[in-house]
PDB file of N, CA, C and O in Angstrom:
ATOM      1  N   UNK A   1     -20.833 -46.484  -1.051  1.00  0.00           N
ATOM      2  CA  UNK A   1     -20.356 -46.572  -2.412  1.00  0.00           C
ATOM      3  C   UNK A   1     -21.126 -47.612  -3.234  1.00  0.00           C
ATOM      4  O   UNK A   1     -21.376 -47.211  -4.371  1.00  0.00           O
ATOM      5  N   UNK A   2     -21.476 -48.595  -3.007  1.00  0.00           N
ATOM      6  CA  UNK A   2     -22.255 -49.635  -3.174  1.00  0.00           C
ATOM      7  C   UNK A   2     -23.366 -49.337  -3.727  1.00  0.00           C
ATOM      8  O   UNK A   2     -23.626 -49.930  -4.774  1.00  0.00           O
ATOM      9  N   UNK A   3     -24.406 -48.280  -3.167  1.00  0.00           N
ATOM     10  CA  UNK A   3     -25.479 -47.480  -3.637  1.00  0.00           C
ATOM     11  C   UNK A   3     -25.552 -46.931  -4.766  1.00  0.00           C
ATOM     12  O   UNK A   3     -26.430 -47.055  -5.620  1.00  0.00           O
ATOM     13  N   UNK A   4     -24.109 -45.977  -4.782  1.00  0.00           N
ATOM     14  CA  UNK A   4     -23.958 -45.474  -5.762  1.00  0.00           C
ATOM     15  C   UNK A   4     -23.770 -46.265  -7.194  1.00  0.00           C
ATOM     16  O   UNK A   4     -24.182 -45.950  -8.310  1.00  0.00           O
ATOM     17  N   UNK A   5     -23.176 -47.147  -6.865  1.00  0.00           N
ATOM     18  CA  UNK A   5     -22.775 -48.487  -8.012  1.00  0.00           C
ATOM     19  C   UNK A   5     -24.348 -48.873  -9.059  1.00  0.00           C
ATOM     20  O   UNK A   5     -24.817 -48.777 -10.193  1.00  0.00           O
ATOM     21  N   UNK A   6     -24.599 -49.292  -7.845  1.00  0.00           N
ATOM     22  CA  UNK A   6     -26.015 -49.897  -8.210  1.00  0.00           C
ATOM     23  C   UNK A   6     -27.104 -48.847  -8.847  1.00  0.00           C
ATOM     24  O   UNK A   6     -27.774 -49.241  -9.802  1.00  0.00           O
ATOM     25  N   UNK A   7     -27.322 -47.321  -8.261  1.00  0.00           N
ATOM     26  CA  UNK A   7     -27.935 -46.436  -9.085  1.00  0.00           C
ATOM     27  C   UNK A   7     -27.526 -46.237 -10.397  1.00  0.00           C
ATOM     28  O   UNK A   7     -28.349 -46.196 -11.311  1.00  0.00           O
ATOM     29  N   UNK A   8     -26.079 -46.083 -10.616  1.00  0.00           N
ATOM     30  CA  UNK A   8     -25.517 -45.870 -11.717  1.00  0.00           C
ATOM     31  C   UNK A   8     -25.728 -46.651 -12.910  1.00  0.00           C
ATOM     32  O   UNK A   8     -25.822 -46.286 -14.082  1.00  0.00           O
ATOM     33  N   UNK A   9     -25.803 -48.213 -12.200  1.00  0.00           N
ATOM     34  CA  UNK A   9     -26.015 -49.573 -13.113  1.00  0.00           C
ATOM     35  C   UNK A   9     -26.798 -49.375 -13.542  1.00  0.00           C
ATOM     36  O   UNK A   9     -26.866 -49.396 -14.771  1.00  0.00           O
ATOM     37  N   UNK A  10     -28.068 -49.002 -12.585  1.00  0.00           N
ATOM     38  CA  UNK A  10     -29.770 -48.979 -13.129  1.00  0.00           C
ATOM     39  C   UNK A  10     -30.082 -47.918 -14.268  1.00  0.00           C
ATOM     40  O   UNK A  10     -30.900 -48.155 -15.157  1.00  0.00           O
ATOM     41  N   UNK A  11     -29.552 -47.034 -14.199  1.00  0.00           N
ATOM     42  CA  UNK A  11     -29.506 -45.675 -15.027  1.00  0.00           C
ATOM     43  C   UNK A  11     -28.812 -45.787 -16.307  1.00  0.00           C
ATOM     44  O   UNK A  11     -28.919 -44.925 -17.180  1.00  0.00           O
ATOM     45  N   UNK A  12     -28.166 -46.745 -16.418  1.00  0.00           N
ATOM     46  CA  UNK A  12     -27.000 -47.469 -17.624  1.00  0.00           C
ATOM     47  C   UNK A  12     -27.797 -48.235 -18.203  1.00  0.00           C
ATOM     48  O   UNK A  12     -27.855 -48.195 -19.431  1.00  0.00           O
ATOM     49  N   UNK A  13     -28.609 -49.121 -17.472  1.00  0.00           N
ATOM     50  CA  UNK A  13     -29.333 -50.383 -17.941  1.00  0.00           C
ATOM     51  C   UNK A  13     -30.443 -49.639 -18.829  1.00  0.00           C
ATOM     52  O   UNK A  13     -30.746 -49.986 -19.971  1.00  0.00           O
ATOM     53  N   UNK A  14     -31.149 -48.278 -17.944  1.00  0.00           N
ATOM     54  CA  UNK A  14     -32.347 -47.244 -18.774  1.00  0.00           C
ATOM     55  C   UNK A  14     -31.742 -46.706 -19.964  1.00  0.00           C
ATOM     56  O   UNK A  14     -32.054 -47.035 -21.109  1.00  0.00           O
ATOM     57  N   UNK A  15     -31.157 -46.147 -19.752  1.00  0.00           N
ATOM     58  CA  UNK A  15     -30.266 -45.437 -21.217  1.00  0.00           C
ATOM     59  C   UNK A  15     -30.204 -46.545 -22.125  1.00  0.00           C
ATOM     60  O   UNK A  15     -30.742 -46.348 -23.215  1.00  0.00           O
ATOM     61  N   UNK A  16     -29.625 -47.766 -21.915  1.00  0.00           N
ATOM     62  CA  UNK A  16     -29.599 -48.547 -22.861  1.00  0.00           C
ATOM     63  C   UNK A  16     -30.812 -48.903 -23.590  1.00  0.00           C
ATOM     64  O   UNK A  16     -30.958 -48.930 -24.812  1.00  0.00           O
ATOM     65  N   UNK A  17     -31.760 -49.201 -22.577  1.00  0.00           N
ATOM     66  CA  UNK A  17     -33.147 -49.226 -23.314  1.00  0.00           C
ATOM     67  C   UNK A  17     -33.497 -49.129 -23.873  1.00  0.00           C
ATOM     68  O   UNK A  17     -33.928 -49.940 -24.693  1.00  0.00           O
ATOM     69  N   UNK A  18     -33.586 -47.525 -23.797  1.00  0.00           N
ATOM     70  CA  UNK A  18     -34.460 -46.138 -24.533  1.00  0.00           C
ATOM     71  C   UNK A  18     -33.259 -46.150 -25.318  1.00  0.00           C
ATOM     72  O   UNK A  18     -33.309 -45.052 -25.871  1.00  0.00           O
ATOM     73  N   UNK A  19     -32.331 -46.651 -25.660  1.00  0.00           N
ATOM     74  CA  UNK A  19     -31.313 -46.501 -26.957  1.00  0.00           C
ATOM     75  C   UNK A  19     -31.791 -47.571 -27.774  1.00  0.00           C
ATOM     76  O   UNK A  19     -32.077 -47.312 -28.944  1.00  0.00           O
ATOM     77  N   UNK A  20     -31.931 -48.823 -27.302  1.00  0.00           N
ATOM     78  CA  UNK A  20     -32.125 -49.901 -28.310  1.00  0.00           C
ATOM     79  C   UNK A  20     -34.043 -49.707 -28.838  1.00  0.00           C
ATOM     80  O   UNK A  20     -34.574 -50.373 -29.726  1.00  0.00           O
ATOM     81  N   UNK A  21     -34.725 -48.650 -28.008  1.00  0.00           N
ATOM     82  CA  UNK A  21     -35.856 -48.423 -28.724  1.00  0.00           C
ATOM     83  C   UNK A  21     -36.155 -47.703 -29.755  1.00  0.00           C
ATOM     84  O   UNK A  21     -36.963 -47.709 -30.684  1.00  0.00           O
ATOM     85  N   UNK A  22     -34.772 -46.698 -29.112  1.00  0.00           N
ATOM     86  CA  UNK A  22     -35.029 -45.395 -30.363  1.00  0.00           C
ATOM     87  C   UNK A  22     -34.543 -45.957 -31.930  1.00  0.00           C
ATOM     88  O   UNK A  22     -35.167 -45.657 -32.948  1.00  0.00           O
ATOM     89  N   UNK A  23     -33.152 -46.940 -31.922  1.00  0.00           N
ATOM     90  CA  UNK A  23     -32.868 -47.563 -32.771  1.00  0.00           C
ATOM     91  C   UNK A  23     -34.177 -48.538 -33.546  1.00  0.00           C
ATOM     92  O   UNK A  23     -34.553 -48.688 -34.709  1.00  0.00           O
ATOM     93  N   UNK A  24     -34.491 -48.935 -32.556  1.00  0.00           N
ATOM     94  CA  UNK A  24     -35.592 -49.787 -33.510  1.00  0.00           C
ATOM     95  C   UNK A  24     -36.732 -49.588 -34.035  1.00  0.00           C
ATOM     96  O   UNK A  24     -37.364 -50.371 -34.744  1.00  0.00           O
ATOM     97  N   UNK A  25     -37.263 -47.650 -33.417  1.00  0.00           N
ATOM     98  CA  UNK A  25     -38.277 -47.519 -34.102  1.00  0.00           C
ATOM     99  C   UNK A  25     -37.496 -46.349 -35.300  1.00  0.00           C
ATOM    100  O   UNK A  25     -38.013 -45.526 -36.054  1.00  0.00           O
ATOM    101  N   UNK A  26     -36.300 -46.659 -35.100  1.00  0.00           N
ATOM    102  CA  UNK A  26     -35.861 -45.441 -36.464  1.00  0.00           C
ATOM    103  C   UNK A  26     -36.086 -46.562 -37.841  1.00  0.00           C
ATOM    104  O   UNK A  26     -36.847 -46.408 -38.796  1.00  0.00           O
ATOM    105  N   UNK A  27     -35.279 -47.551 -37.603  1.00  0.00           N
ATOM    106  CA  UNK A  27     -34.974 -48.427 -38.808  1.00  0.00           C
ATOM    107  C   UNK A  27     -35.625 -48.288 -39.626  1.00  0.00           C
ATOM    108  O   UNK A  27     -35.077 -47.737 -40.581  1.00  0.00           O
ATOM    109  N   UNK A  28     -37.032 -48.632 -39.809  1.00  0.00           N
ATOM    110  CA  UNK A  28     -37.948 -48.511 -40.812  1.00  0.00           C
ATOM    111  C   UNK A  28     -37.875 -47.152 -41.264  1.00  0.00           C
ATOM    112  O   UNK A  28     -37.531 -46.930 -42.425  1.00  0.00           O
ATOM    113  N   UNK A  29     -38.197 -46.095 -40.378  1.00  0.00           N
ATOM    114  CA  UNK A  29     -38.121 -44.678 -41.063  1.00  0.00           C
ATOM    115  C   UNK A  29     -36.233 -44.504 -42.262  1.00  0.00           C
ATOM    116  O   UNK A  29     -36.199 -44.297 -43.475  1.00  0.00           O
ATOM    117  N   UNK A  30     -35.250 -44.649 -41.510  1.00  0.00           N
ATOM    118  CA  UNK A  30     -34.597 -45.154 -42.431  1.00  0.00           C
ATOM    119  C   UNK A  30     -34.189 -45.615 -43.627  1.00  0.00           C
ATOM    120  O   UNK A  30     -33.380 -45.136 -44.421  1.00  0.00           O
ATOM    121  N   UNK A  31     -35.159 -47.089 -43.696  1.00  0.00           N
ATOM    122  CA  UNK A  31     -35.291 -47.808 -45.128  1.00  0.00           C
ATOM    123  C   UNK A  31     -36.364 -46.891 -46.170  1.00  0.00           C
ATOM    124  O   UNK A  31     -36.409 -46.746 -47.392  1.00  0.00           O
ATOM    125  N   UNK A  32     -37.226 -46.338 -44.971  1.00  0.00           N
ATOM    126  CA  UNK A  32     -37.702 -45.612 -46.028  1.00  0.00           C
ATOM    127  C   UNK A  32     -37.401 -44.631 -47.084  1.00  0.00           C
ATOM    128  O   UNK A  32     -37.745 -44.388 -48.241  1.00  0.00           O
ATOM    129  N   UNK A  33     -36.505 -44.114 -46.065  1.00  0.00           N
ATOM    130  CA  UNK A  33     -36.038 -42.761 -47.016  1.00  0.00           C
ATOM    131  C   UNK A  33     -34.585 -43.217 -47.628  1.00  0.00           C
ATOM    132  O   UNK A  33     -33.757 -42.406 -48.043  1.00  0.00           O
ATOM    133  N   UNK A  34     -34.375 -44.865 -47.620  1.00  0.00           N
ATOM    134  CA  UNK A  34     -33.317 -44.786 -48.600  1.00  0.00           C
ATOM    135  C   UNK A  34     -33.510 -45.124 -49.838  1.00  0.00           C
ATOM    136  O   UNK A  34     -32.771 -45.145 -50.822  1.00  0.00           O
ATOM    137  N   UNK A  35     -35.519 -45.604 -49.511  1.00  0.00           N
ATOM    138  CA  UNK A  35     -35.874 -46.144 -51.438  1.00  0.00           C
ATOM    139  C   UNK A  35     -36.506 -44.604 -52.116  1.00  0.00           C
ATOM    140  O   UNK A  35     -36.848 -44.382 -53.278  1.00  0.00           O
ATOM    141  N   UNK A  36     -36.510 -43.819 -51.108  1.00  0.00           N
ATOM    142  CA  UNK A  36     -36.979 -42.443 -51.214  1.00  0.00           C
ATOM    143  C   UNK A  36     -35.861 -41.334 -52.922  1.00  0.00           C
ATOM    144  O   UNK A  36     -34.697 -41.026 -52.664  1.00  0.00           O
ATOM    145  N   UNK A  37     -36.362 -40.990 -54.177  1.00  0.00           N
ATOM    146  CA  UNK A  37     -35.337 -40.703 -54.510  1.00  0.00           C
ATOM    147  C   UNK A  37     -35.154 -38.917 -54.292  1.00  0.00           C
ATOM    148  O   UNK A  37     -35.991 -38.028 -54.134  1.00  0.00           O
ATOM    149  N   UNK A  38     -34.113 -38.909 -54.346  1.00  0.00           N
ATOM    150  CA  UNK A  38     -33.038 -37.230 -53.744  1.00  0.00           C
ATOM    151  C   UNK A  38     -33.867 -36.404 -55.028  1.00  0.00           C
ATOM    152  O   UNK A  38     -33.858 -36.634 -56.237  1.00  0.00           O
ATOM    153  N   UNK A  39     -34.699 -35.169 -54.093  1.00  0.00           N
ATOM    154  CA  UNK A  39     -34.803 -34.214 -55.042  1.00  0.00           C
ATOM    155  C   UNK A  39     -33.801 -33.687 -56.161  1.00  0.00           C
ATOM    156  O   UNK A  39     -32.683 -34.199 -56.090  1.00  0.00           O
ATOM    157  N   UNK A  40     -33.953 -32.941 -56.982  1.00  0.00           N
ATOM    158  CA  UNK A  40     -33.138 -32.089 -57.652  1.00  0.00           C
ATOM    159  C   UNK A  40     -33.227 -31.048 -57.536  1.00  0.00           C
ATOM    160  O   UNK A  40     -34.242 -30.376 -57.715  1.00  0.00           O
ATOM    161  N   UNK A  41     -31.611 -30.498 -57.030  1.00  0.00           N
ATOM    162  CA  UNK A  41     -31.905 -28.714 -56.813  1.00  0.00           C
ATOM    163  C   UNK A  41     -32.526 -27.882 -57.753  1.00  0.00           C
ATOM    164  O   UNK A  41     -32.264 -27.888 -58.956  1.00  0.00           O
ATOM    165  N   UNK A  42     -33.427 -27.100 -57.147  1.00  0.00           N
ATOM    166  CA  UNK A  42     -33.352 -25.869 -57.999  1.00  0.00           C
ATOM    167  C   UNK A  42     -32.926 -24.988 -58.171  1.00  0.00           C
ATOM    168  O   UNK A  42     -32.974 -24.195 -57.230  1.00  0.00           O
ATOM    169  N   UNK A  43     -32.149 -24.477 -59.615  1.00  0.00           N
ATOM    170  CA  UNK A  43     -31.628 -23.026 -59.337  1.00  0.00           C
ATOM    171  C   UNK A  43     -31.785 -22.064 -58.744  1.00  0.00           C
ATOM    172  O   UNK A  43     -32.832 -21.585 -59.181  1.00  0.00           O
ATOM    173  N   UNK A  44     -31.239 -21.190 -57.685  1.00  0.00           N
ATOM    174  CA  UNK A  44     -30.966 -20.472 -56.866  1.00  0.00           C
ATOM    175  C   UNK A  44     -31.957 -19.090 -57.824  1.00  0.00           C
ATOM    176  O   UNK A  44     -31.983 -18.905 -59.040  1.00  0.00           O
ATOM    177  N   UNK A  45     -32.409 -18.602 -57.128  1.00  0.00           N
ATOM    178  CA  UNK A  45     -33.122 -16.897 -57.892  1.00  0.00           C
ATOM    179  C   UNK A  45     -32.231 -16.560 -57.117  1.00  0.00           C
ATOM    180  O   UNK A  45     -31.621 -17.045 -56.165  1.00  0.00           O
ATOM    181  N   UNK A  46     -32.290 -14.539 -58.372  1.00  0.00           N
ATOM    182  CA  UNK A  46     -31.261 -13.679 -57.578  1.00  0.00           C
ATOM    183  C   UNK A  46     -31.288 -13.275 -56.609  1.00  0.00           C
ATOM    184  O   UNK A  46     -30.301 -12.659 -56.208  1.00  0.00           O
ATOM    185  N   UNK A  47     -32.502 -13.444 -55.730  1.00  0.00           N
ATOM    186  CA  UNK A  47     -32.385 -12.955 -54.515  1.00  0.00           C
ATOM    187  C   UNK A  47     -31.464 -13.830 -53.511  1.00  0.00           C
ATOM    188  O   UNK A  47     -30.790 -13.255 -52.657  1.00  0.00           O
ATOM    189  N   UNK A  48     -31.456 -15.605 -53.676  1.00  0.00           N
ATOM    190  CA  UNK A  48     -31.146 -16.888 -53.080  1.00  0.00           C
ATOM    191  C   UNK A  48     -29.397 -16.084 -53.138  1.00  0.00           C
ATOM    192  O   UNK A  48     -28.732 -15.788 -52.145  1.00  0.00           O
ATOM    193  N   UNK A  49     -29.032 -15.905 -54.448  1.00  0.00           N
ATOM    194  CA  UNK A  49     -27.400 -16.077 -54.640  1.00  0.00           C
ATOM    195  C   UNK A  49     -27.202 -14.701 -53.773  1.00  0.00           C
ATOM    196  O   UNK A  49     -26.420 -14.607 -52.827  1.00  0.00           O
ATOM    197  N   UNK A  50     -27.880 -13.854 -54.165  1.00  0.00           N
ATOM    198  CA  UNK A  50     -27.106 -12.432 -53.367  1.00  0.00           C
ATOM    199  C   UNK A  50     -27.382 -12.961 -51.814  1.00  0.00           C
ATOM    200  O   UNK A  50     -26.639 -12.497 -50.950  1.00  0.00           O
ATOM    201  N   UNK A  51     -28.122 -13.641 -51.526  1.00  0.00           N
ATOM    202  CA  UNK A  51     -28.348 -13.352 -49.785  1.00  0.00           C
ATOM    203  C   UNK A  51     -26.959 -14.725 -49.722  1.00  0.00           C
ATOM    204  O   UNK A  51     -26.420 -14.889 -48.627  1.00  0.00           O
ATOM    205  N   UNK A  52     -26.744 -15.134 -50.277  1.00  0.00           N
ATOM    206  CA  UNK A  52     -25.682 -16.437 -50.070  1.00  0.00           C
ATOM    207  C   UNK A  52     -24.746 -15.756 -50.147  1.00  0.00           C
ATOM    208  O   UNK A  52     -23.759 -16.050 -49.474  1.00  0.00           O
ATOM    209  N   UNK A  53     -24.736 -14.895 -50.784  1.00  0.00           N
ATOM    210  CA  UNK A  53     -22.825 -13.974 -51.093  1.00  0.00           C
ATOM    211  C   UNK A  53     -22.649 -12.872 -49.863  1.00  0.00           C
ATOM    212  O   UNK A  53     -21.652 -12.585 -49.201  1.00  0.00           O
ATOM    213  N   UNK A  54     -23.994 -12.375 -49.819  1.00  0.00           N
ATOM    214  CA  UNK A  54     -23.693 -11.419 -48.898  1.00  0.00           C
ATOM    215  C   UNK A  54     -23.425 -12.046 -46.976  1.00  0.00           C
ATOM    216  O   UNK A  54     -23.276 -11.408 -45.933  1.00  0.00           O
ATOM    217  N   UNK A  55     -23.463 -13.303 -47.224  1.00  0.00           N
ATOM    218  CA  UNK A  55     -23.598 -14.220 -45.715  1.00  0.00           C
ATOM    219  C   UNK A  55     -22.349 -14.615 -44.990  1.00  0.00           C
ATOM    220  O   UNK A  55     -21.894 -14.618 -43.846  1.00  0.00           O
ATOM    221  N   UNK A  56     -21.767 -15.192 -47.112  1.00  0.00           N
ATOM    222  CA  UNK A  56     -20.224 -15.780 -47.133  1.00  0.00           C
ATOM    223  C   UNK A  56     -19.668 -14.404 -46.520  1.00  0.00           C
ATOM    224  O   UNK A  56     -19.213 -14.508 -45.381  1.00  0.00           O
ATOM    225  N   UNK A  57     -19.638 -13.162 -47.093  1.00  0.00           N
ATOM    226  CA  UNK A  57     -18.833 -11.826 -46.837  1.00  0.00           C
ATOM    227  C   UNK A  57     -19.123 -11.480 -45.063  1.00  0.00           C
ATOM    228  O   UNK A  57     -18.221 -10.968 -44.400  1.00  0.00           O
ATOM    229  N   UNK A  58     -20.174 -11.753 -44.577  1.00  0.00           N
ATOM    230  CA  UNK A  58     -20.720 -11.282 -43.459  1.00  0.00           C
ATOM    231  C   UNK A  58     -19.897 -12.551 -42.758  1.00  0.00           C
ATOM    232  O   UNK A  58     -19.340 -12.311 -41.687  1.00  0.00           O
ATOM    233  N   UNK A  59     -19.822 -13.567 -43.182  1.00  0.00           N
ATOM    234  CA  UNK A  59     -19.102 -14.547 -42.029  1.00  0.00           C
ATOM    235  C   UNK A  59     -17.571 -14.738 -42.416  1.00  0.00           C
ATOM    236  O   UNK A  59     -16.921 -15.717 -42.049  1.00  0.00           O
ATOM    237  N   UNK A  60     -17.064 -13.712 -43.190  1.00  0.00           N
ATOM    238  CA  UNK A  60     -15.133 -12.945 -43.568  1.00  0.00           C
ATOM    239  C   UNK A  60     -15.143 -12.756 -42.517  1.00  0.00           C
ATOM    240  O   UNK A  60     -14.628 -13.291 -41.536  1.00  0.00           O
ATOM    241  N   UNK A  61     -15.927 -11.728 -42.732  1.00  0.00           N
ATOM    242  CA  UNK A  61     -15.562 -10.256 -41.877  1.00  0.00           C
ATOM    243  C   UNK A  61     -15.805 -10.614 -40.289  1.00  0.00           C
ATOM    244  O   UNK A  61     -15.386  -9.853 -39.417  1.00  0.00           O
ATOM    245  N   UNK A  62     -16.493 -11.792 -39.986  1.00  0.00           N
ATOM    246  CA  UNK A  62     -16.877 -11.744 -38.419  1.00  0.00           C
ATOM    247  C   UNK A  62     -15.997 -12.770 -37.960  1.00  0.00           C
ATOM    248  O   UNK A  62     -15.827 -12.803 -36.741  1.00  0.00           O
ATOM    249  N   UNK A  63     -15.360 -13.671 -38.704  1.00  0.00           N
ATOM    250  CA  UNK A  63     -13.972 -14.403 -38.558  1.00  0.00           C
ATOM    251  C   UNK A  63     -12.771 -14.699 -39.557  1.00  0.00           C
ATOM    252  O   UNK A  63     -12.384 -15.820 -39.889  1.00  0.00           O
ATOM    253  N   UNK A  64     -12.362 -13.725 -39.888  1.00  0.00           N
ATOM    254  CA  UNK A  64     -11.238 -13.789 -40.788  1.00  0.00           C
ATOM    255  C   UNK A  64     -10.001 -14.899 -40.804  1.00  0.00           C
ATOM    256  O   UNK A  64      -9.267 -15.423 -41.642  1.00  0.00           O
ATOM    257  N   UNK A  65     -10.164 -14.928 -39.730  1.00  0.00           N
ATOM    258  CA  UNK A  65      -9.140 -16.260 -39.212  1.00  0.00           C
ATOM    259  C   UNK A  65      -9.494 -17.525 -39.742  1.00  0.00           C
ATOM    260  O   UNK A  65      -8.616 -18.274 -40.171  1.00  0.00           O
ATOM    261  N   UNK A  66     -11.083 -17.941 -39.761  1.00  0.00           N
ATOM    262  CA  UNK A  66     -11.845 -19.295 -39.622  1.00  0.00           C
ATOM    263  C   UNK A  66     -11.536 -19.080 -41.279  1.00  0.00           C
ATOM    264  O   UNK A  66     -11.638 -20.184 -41.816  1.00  0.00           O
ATOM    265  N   UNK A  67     -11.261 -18.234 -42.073  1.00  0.00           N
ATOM    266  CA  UNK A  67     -11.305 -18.886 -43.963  1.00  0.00           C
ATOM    267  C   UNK A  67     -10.379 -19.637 -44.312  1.00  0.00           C
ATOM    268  O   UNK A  67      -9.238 -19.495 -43.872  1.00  0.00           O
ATOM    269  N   UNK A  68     -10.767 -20.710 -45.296  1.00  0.00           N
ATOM    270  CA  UNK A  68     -10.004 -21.163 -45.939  1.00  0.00           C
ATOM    271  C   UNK A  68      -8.642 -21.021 -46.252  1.00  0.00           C
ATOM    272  O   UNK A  68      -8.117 -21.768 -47.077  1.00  0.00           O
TER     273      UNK A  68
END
């Protein structure tokens, strides 16, 4: 049992690692995109709205239960 302890630890200790690396090479990407400013949508063409209506109707009909 002891073995097992100790593999587990080591494998806890890795994960943590590779967590506090991934965190630290995100940050900057992050700040970046929070001085980054938010596009503005563009209006939908008629093809955009019909394939959006016909998707909403296609996902009624395949769970009627799941609507609003």
């Amino acid at each position: 049992m002891p073995k097992v302890i100790r593999l587990l630890s080591s494998n806890l200790k890795e994960e943590i690692g590779a967590a506090k690396k991934i965190t630290a090479a995100g940050i900057p990407i992050l700040k970046q995109s929070a001085l980054e400013l938010e596009e503005p949508k563009k209006p939908k063409t008629g093809k955009e709205q019909y394939s959006a209506k016909k998707s909403k109707k296609d996902e009624a009909k395949a769970a009627p239960d799941l609507q609003d």
